[in-house]
C-alpha positions as CSV (number, residue, x, y, z in Angstrom):
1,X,-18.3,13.9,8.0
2,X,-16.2,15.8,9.8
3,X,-17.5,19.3,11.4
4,X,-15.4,22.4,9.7
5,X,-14.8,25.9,11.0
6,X,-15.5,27.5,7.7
7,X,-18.5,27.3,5.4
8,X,-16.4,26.1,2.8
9,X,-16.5,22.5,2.4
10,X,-12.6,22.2,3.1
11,X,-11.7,23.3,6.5
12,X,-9.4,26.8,6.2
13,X,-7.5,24.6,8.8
14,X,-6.2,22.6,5.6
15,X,-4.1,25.9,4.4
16,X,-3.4,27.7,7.6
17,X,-2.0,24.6,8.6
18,X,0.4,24.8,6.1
19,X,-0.8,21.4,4.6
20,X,-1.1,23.0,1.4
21,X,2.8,23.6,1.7
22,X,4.3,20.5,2.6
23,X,1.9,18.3,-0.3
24,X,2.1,17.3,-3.8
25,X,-0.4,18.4,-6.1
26,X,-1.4,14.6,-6.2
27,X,-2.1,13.8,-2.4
28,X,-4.0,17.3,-2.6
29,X,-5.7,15.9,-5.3
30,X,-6.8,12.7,-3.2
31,X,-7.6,14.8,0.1
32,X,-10.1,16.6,-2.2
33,X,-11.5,13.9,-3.5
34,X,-11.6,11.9,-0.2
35,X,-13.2,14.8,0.9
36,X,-16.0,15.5,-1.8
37,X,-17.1,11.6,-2.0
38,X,-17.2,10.3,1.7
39,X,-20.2,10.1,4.0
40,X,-21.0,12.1,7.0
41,X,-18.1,10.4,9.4
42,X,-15.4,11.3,6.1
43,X,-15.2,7.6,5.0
44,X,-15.4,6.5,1.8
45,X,-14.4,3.3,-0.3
46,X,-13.4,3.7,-3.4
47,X,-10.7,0.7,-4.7
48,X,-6.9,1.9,-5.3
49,X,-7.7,1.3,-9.2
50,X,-11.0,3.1,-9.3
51,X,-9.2,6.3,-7.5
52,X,-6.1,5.6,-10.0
53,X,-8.1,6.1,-13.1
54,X,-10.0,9.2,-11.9
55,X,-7.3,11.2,-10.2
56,X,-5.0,10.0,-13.4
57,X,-2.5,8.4,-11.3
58,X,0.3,5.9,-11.5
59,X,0.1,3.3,-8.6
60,X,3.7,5.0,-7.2
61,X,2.1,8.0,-7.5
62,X,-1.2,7.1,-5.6
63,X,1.1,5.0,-2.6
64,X,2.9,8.3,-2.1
65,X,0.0,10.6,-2.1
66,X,-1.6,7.8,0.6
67,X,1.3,7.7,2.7
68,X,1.7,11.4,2.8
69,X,-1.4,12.3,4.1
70,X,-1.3,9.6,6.0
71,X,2.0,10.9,7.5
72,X,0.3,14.1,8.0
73,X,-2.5,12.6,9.9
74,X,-5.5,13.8,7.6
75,X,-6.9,10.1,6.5
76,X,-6.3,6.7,7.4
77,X,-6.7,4.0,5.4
78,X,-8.2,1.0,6.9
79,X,-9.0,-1.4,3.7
80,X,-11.5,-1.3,2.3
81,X,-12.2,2.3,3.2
82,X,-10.7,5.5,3.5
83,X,-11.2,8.1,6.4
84,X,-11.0,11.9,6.4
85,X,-10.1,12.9,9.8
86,X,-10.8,15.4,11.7
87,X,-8.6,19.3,11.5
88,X,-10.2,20.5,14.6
89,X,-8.4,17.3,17.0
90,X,-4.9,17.2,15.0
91,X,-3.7,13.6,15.6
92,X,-0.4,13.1,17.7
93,X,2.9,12.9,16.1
94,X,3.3,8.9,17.3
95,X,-0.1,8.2,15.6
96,X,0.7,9.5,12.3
97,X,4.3,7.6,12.6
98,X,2.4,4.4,13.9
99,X,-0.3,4.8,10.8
100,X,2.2,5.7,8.2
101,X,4.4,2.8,9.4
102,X,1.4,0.8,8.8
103,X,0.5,2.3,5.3
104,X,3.8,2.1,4.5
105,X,3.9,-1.7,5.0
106,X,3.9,-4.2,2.8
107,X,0.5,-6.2,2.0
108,X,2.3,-9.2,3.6
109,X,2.9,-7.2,6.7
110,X,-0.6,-6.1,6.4
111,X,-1.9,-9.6,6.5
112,X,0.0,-10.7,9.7
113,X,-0.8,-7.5,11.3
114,X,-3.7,-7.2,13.2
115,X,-6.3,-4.6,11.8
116,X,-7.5,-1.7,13.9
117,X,-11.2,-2.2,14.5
118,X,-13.8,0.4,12.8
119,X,-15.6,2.7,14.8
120,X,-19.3,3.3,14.8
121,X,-20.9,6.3,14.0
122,X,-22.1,7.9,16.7
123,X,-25.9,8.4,16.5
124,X,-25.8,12.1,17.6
125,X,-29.6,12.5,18.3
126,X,-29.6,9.0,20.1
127,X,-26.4,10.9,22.1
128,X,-28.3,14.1,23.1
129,X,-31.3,12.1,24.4
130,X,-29.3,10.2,26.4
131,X,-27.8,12.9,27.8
132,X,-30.7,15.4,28.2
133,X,-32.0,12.5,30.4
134,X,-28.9,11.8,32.6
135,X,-29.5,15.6,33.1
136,X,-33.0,15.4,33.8
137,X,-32.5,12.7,36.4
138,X,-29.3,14.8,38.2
139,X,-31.8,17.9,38.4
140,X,-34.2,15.5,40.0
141,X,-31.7,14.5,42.6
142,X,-30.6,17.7,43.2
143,X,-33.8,19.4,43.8
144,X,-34.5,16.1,46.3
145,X,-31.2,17.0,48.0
146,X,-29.6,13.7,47.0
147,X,-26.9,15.1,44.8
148,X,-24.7,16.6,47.5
């Protein structure tokens, strides 16, 4: 999951943003949710109907709370999961546009479309070895003289 600047499990980012200002009570709802049930990288993948029935939601009322949060560039929905992103790297204005656009879509649309391949979680100790031994072999050259 995501790494937040507050001990709170929702980033302060999230009001001092002024997200709390431009949502509806239902895409709030579904950010907390999103939020509280997905694994360590945010993702989660709970079905529209499953979400539906425990936020209480109509389906309009679900597309619109998708599509705004989408448009606000905190999740992004890439069936069948859902992703919390980030607060701390705020996504660009054409991204949001480009994944709202896609939300947005129709499912026919959705079909034709080419879909945007997952990433994979980073292993994070498998990340710090790696670099503690690129470091460990740049000391070496250095104290050798070869670095310069």
């Amino acid at each position: 999951m995501r790494n937040a600047r507050s001990y709170s499990i929702v980033d302060h980012e999230l009001y001092h943003g002024g997200y709390l200002h431009r949502l509806s009570h239902e895409a709030m709802a579904l950010y907390l949710f999103l939020v509280v049930v997905g694994d360590r990288d945010g993702r989660s993948f709970y079905g529209e109907a499953t979400l539906r029935e425990i936020l209480r939601l109509e389906e309009a009322g679900l597309a619109l709370a998708r599509s705004a949060l989408v448009g606000e560039g905190l999740i992004d929905v890439r069936k069948p999961y859902w992703w919390v992103k980030s607060l701390s790297r705020p996504a660009s204005a054409e991204e949001a546009r480009r994944v709202a656009n896609r939300s947005a879509s129709g499912s026919a649309a959705r079909r034709e479309a080419p879909q945007p391949q997952a990433e994979e979680p980073v292993d994070r100790e498998a990340a710090k070895a790696r670099l503690r031994d690129i470091l460990q072999a740049l000391g070496a050259r250095r104290s050798r003289g070869e670095g310069r």
